[in-house]
PDB file of N, H, CA, C and O in Angstrom:
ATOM      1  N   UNK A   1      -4.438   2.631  -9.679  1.00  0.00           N
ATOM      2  CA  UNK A   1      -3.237   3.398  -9.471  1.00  0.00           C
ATOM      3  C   UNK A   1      -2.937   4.319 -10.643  1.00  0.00           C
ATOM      4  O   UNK A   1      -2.454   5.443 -10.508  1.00  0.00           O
ATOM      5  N   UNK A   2      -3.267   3.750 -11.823  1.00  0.00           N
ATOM      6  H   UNK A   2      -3.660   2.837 -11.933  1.00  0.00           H
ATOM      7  CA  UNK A   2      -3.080   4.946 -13.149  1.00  0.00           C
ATOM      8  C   UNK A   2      -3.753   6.168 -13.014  1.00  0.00           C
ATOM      9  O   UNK A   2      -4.915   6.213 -12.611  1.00  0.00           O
ATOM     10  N   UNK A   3      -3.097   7.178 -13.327  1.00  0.00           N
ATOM     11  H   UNK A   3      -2.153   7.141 -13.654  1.00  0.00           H
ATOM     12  CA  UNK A   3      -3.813   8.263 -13.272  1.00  0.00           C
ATOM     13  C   UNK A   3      -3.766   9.005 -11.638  1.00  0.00           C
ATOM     14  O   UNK A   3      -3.913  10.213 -11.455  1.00  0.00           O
ATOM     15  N   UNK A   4      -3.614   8.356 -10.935  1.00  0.00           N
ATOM     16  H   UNK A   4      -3.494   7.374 -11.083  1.00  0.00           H
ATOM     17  CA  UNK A   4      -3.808   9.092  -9.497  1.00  0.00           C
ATOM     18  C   UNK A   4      -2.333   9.578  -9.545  1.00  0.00           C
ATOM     19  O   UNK A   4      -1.354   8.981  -9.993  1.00  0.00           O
ATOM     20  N   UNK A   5      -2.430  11.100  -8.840  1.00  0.00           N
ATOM     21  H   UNK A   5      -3.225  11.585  -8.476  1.00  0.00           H
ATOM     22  CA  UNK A   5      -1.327  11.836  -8.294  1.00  0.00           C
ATOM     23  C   UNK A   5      -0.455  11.662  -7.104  1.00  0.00           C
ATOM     24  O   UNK A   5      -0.971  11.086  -6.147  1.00  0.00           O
ATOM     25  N   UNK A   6       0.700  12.036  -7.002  1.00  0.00           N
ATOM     26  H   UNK A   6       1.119  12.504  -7.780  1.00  0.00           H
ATOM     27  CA  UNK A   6       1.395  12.022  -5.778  1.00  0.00           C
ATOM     28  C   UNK A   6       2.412  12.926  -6.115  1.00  0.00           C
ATOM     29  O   UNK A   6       2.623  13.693  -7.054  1.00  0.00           O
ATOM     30  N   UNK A   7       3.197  12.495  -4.683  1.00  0.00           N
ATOM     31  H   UNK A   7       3.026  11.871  -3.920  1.00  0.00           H
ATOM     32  CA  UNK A   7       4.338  13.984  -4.011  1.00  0.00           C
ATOM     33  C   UNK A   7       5.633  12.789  -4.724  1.00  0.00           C
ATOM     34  O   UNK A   7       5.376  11.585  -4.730  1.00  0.00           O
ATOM     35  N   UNK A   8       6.851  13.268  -5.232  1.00  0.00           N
ATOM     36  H   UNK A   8       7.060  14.246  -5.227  1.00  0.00           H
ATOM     37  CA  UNK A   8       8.161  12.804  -5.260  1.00  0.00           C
ATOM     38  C   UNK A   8       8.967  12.856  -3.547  1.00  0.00           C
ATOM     39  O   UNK A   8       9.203  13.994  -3.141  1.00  0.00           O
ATOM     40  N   UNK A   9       9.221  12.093  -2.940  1.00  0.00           N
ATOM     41  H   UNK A   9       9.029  11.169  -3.270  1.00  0.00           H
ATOM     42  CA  UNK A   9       9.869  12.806  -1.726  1.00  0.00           C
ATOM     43  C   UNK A   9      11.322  11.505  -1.888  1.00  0.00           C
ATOM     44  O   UNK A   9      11.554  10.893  -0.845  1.00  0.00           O
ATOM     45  N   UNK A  10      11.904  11.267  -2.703  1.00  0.00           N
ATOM     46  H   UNK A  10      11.716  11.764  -3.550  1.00  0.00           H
ATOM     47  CA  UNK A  10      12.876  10.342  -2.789  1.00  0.00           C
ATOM     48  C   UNK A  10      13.391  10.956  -4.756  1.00  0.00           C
ATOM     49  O   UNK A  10      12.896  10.356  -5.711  1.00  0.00           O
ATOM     50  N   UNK A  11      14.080  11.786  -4.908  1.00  0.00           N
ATOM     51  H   UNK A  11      14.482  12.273  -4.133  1.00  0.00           H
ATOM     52  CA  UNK A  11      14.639  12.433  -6.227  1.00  0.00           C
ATOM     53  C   UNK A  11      14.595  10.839  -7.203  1.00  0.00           C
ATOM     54  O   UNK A  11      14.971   9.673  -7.079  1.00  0.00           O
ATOM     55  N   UNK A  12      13.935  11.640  -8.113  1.00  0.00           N
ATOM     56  H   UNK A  12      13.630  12.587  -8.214  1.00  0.00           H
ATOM     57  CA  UNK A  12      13.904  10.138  -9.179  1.00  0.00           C
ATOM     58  C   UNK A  12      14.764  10.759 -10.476  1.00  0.00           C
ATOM     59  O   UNK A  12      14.462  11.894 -10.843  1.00  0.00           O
ATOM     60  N   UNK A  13      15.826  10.040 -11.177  1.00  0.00           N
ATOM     61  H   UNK A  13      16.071   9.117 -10.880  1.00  0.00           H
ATOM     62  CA  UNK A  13      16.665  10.259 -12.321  1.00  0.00           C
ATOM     63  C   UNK A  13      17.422   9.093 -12.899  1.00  0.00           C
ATOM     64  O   UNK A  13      17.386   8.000 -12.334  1.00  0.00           O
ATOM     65  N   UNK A  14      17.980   9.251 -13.800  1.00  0.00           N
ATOM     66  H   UNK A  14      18.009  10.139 -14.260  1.00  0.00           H
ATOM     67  CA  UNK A  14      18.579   8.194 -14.612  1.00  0.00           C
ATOM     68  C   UNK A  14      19.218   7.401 -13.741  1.00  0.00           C
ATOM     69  O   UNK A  14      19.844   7.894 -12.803  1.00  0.00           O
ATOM     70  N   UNK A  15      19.127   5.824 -13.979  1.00  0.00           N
ATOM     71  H   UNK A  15      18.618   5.424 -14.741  1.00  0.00           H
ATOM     72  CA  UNK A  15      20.199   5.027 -12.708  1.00  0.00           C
ATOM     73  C   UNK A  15      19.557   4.942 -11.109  1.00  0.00           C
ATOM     74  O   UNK A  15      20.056   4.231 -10.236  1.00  0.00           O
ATOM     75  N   UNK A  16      18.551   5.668 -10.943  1.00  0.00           N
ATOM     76  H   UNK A  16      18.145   6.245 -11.652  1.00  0.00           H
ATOM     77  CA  UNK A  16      18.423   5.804  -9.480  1.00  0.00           C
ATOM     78  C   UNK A  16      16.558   5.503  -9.346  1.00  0.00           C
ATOM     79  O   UNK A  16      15.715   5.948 -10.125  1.00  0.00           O
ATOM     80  N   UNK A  17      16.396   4.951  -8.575  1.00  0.00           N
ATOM     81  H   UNK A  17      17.081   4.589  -7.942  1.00  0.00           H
ATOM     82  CA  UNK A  17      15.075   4.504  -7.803  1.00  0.00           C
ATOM     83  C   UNK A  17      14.845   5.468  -6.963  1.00  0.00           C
ATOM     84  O   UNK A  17      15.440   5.840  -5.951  1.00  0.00           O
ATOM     85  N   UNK A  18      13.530   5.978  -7.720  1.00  0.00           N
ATOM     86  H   UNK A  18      13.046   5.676  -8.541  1.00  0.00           H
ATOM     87  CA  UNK A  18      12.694   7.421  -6.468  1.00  0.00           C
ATOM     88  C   UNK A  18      11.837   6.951  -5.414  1.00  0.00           C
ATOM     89  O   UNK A  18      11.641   5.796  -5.035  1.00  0.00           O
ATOM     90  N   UNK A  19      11.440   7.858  -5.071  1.00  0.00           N
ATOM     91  H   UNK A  19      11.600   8.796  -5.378  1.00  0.00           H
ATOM     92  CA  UNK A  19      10.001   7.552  -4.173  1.00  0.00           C
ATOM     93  C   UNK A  19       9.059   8.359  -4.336  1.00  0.00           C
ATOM     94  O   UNK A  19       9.221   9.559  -4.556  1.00  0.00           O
ATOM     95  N   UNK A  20       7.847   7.718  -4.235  1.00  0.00           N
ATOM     96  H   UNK A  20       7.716   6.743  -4.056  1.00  0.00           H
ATOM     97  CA  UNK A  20       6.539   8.731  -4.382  1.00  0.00           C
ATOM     98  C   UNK A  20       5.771   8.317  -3.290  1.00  0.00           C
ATOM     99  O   UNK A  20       5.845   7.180  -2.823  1.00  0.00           O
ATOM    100  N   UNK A  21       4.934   9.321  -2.806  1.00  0.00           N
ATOM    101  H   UNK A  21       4.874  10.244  -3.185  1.00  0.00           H
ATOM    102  CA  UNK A  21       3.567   8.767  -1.944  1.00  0.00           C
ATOM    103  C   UNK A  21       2.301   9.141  -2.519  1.00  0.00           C
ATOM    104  O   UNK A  21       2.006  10.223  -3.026  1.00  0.00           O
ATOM    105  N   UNK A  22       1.566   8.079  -2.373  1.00  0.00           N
ATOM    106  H   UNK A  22       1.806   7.200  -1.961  1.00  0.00           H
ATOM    107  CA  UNK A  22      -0.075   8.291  -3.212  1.00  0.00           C
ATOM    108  C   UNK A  22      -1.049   8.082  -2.830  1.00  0.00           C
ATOM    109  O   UNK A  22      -1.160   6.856  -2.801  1.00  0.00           O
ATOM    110  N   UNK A  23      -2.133   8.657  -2.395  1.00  0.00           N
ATOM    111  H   UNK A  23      -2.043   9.653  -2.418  1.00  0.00           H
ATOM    112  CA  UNK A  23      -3.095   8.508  -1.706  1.00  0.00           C
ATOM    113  C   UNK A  23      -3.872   7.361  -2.417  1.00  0.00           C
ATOM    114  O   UNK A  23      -4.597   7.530  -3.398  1.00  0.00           O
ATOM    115  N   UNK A  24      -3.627   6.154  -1.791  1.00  0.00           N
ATOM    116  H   UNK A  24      -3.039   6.017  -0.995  1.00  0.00           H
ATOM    117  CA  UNK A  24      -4.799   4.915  -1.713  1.00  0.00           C
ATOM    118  C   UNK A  24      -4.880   4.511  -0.477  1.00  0.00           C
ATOM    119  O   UNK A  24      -4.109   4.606   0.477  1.00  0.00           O
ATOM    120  N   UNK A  25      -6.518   3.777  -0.696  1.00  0.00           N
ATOM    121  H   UNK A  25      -7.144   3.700  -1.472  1.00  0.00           H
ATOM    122  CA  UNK A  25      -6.841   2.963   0.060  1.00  0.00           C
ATOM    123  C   UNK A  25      -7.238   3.396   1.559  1.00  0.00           C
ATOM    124  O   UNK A  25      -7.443   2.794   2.613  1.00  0.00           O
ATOM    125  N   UNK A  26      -7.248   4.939   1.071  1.00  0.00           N
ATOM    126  H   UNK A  26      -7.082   5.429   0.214  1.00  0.00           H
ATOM    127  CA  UNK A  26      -7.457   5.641   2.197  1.00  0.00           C
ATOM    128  C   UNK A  26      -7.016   6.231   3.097  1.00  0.00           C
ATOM    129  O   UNK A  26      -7.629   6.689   4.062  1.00  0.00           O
ATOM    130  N   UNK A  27      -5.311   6.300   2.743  1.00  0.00           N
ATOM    131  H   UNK A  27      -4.813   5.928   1.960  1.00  0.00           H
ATOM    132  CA  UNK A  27      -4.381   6.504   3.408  1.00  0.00           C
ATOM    133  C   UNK A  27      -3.319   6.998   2.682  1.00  0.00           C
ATOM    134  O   UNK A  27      -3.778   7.351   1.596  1.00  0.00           O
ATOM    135  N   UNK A  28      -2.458   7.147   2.717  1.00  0.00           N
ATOM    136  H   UNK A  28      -2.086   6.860   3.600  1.00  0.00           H
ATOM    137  CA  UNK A  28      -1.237   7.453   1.957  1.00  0.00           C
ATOM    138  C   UNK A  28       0.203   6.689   1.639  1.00  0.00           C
ATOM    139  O   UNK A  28       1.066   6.917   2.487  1.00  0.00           O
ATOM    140  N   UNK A  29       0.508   6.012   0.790  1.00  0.00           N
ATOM    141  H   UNK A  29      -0.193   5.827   0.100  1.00  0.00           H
ATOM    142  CA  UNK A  29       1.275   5.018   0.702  1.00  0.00           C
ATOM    143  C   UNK A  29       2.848   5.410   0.058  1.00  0.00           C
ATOM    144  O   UNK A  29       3.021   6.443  -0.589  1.00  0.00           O
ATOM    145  N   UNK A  30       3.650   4.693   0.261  1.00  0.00           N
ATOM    146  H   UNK A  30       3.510   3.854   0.787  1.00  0.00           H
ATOM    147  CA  UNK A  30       4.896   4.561  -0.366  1.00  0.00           C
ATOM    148  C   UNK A  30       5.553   3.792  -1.494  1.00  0.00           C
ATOM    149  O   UNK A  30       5.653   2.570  -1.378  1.00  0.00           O
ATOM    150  N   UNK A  31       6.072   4.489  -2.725  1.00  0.00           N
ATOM    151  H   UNK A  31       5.991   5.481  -2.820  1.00  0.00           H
ATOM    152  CA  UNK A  31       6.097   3.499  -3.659  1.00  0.00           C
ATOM    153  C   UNK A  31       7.509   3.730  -4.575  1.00  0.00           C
ATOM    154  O   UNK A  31       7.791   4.822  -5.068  1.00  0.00           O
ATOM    155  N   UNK A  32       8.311   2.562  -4.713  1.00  0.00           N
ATOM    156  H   UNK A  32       8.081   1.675  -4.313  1.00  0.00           H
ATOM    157  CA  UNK A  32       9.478   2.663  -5.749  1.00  0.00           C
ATOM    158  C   UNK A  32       8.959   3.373  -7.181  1.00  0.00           C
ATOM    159  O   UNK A  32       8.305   2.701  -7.978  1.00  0.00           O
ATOM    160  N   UNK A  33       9.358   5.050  -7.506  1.00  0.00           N
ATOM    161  H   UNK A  33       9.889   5.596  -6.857  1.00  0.00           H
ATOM    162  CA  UNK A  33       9.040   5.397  -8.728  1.00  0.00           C
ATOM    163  C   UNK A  33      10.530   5.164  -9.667  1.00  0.00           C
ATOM    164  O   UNK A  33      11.657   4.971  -9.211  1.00  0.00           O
ATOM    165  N   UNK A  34      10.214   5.231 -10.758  1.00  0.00           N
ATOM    166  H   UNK A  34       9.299   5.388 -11.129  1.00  0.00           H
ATOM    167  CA  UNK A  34      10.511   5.710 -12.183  1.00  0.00           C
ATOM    168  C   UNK A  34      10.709   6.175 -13.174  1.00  0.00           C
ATOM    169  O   UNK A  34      10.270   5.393 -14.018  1.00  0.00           O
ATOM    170  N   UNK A  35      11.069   6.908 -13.571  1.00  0.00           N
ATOM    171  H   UNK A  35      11.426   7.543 -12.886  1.00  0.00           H
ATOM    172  CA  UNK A  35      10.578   8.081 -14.560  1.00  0.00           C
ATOM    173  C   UNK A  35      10.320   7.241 -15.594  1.00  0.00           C
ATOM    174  O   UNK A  35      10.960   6.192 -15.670  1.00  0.00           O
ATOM    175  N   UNK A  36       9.089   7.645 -16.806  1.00  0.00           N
ATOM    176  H   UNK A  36       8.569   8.497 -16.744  1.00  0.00           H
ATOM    177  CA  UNK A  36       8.690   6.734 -17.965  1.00  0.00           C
ATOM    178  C   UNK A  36       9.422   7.471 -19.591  1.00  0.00           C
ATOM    179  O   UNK A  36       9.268   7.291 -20.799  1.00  0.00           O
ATOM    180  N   UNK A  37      10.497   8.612 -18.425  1.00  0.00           N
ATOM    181  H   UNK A  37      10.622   8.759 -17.444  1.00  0.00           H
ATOM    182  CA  UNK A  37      11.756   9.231 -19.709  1.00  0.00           C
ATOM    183  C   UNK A  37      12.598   8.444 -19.159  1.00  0.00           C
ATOM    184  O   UNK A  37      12.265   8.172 -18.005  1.00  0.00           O
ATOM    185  N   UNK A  38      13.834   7.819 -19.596  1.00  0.00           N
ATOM    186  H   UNK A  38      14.104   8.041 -20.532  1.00  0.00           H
ATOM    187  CA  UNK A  38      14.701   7.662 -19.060  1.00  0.00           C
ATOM    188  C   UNK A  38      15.947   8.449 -19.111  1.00  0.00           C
ATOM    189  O   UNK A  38      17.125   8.092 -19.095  1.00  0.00           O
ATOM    190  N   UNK A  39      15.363   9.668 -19.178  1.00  0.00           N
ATOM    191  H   UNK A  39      14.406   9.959 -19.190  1.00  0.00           H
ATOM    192  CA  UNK A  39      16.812  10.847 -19.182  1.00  0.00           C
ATOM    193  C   UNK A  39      16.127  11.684 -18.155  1.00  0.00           C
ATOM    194  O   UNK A  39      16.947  12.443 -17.637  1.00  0.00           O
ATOM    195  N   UNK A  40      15.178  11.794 -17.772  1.00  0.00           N
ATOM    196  H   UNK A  40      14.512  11.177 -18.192  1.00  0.00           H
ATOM    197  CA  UNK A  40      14.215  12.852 -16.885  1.00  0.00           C
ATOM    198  C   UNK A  40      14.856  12.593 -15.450  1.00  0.00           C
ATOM    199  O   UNK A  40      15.213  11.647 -14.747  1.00  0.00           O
ATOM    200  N   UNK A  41      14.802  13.824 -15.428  1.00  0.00           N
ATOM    201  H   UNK A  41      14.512  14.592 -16.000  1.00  0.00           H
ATOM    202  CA  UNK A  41      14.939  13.880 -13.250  1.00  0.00           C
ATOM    203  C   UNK A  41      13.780  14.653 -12.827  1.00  0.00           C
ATOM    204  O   UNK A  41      13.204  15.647 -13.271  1.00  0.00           O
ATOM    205  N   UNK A  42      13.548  13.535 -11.376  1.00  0.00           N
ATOM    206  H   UNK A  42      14.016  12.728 -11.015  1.00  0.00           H
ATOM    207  CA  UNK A  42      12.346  14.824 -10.980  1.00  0.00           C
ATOM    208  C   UNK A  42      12.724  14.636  -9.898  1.00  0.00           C
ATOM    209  O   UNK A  42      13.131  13.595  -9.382  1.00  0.00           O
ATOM    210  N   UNK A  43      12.535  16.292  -9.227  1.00  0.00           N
ATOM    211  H   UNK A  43      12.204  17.137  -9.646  1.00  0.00           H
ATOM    212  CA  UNK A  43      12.811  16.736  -8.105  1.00  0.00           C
ATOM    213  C   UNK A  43      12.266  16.013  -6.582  1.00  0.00           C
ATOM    214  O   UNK A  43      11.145  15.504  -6.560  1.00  0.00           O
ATOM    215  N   UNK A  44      13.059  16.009  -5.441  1.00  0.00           N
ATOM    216  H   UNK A  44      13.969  16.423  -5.459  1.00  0.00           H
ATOM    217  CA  UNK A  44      12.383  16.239  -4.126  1.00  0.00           C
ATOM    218  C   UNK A  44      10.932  17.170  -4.233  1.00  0.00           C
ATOM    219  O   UNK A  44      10.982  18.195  -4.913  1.00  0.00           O
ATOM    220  N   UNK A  45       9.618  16.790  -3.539  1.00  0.00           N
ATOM    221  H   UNK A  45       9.577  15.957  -2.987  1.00  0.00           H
ATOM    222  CA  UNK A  45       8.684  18.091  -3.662  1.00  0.00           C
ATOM    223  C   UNK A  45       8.019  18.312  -5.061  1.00  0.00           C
ATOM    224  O   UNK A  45       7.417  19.378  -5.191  1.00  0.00           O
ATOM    225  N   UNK A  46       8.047  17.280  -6.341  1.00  0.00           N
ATOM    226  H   UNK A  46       8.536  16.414  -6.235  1.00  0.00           H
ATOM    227  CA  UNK A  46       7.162  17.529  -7.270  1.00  0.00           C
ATOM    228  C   UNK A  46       6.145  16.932  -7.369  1.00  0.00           C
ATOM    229  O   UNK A  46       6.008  16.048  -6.523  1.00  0.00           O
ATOM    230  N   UNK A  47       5.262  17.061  -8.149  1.00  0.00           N
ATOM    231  H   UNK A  47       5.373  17.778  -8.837  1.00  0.00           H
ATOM    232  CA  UNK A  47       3.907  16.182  -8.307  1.00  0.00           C
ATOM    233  C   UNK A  47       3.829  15.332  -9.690  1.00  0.00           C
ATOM    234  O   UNK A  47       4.251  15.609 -10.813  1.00  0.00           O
ATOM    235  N   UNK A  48       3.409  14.647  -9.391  1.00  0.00           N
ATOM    236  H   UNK A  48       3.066  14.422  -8.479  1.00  0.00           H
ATOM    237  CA  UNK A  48       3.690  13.880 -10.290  1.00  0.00           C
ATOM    238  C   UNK A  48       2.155  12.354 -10.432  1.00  0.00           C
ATOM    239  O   UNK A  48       1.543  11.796  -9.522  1.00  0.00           O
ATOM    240  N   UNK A  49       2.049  12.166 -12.023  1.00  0.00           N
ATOM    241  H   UNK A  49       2.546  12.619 -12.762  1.00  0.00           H
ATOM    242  CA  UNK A  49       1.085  11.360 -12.189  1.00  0.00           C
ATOM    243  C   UNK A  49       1.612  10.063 -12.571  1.00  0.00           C
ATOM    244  O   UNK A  49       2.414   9.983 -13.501  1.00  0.00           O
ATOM    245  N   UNK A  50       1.087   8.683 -11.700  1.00  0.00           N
ATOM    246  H   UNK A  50       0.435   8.748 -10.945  1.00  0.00           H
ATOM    247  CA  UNK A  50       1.159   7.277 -12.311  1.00  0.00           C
ATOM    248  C   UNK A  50       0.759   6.864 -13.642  1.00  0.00           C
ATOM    249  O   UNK A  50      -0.390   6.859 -14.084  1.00  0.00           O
ATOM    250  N   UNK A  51       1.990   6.465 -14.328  1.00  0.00           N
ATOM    251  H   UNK A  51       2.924   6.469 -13.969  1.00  0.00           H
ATOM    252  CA  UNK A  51       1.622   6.127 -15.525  1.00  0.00           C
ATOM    253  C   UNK A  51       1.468   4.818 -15.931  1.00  0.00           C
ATOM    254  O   UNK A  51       0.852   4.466 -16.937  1.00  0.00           O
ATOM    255  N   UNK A  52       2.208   3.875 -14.898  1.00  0.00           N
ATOM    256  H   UNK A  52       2.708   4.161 -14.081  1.00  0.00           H
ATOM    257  CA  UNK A  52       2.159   2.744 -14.819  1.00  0.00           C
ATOM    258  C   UNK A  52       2.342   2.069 -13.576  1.00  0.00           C
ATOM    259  O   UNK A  52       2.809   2.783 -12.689  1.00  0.00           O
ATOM    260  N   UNK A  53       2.011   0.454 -13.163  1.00  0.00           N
ATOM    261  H   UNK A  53       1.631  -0.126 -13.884  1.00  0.00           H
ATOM    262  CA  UNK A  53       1.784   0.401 -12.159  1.00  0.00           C
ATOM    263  C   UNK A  53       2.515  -1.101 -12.365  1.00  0.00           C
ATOM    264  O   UNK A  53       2.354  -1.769 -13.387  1.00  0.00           O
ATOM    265  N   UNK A  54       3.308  -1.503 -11.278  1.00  0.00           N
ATOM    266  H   UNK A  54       3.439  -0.960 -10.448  1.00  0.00           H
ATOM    267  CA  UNK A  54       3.761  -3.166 -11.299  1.00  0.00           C
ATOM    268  C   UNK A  54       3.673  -3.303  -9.880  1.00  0.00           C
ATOM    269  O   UNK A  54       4.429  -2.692  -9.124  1.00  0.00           O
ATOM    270  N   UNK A  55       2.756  -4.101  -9.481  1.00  0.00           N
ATOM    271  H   UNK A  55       2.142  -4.597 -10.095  1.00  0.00           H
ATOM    272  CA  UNK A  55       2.937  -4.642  -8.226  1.00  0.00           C
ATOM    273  C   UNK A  55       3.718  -5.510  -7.465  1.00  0.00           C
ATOM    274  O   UNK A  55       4.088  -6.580  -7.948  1.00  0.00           O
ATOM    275  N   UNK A  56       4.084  -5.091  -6.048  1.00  0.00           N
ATOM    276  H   UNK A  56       3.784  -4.222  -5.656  1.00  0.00           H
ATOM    277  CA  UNK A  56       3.548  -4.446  -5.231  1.00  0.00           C
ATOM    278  C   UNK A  56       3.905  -2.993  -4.889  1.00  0.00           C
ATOM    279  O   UNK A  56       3.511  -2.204  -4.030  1.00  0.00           O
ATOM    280  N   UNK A  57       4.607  -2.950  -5.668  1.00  0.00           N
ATOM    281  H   UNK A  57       4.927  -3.591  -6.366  1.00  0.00           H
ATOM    282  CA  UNK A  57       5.343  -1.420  -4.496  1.00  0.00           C
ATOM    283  C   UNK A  57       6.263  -0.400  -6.028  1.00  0.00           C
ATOM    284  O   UNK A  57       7.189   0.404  -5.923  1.00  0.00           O
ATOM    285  N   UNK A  58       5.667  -0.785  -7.080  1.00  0.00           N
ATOM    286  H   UNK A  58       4.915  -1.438  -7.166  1.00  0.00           H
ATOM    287  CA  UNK A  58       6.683  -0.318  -7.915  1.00  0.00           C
ATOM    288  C   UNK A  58       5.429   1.027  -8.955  1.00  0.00           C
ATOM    289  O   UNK A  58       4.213   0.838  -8.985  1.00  0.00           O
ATOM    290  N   UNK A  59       6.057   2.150  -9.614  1.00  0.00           N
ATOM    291  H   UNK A  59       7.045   2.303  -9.590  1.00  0.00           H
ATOM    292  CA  UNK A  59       5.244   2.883 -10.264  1.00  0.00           C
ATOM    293  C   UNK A  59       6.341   3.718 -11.516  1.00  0.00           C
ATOM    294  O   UNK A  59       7.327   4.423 -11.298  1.00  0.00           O
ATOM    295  N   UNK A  60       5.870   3.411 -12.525  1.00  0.00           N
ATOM    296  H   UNK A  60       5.069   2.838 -12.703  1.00  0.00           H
ATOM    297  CA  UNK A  60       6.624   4.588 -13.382  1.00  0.00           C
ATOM    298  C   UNK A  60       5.671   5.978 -13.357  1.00  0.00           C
ATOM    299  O   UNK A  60       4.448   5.930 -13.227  1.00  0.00           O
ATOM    300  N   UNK A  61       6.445   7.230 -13.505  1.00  0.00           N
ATOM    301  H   UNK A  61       7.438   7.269 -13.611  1.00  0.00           H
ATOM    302  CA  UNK A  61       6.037   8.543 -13.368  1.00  0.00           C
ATOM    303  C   UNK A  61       6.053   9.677 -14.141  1.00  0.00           C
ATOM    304  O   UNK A  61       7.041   9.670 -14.876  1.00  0.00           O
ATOM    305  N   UNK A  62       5.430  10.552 -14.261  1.00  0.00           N
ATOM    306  H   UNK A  62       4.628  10.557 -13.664  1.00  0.00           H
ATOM    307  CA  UNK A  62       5.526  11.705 -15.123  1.00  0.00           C
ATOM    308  C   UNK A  62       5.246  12.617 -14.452  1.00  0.00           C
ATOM    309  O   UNK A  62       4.575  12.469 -13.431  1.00  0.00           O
ATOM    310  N   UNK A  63       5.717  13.855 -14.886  1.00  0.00           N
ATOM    311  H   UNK A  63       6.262  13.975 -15.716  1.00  0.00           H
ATOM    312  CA  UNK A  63       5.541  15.069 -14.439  1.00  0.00           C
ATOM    313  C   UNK A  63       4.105  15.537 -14.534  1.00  0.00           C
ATOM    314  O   UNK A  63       3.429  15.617 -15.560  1.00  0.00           O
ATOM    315  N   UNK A  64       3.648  15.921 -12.931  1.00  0.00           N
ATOM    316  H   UNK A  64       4.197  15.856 -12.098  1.00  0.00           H
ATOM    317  CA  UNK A  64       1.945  16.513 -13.250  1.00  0.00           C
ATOM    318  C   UNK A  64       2.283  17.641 -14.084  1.00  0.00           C
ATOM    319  O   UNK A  64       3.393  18.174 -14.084  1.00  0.00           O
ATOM    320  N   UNK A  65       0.711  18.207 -15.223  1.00  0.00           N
ATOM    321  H   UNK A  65      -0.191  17.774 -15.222  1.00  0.00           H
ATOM    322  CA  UNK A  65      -0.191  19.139 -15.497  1.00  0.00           C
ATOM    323  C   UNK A  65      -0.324  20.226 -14.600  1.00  0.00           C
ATOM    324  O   UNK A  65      -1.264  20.905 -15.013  1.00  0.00           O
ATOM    325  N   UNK A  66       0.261  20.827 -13.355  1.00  0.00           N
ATOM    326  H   UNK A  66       1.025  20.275 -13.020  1.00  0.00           H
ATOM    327  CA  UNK A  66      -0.312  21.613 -12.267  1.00  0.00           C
ATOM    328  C   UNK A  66      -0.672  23.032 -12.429  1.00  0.00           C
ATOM    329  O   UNK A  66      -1.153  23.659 -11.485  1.00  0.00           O
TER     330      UNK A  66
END
């Protein structure tokens, strides 16, 4: 899961639990993000890279390189 990209489609910011989707497993999945700032907001519609991973369903995030 580190390192692989995904879409924000659930606004992630201080206080609030985002959403991301990420292509595993062959499919495309849904996952509680994070930001790994805790002052950062990221938009509906950004891209964004896994920086960390807690299973099952949880990911902290950073803003992609694009």
């Amino acid at each position: 899961m580190v390192g692989k990209q995904g879409r924000v489609t659930g606004r992630i910011g201080p206080g609030l639990v985002g959403e991301v989707m990420v292509a595993v497993r062959g499919g495309v999945e849904a996952f509680y993000a994070y930001a790994t700032l805790p002052d950062e907001e990221i938009l509906t519609g950004s891209i964004v890279v896994v920086v960390d991973y807690f299973p099952p369903r949880t990911v902290y995030v950073a803003r992609a390189l694009v």
